[in-house]
C-alpha positions, 0 to 999 in steps of 0.5 A: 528526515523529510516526509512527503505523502504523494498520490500513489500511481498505480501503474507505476510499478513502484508504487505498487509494490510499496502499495502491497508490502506496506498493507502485508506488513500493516496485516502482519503486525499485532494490531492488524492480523499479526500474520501476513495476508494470504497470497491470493488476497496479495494478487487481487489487492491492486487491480481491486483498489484499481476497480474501486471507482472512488478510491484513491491511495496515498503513499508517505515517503522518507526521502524515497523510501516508502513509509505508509501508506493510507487507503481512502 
């Protein structure tokens, strides 16, 4: 399997989506919260990394798959 890690782009939609269901399921497991995020927070996750002025995400992908995703 080949990893890549790539600046994710957060007006593509997929990096988005794969953004928001990688920080859910960080959130779901026993070393996180071990419950998913409120869907409220889920909402104002994007356009509050988007507000950040310093922020920049980076997504790992298997192939295309989304795999990780690391908030700097």
């Amino acid at each position: 399997m080949t990893y890549t890690y790539v600046e994710a782009d957060l007006d593509d939609p997929r990096h988005r989506i794969a953004v928001r269901d990688l920080i859910d399921a960080y959130a779901r497991d026993p070393m996180g919260m071990g419950a998913p995020l409120p869907e409220d927070v889920l909402d104002r996750l994007i356009p509050g990394l988007r507000a950040h002025p310093s922020c920049i995400v980076f997504l790992a992908l298997a192939g295309e798959e989304p795999v990780g995703v690391a908030v700097c």
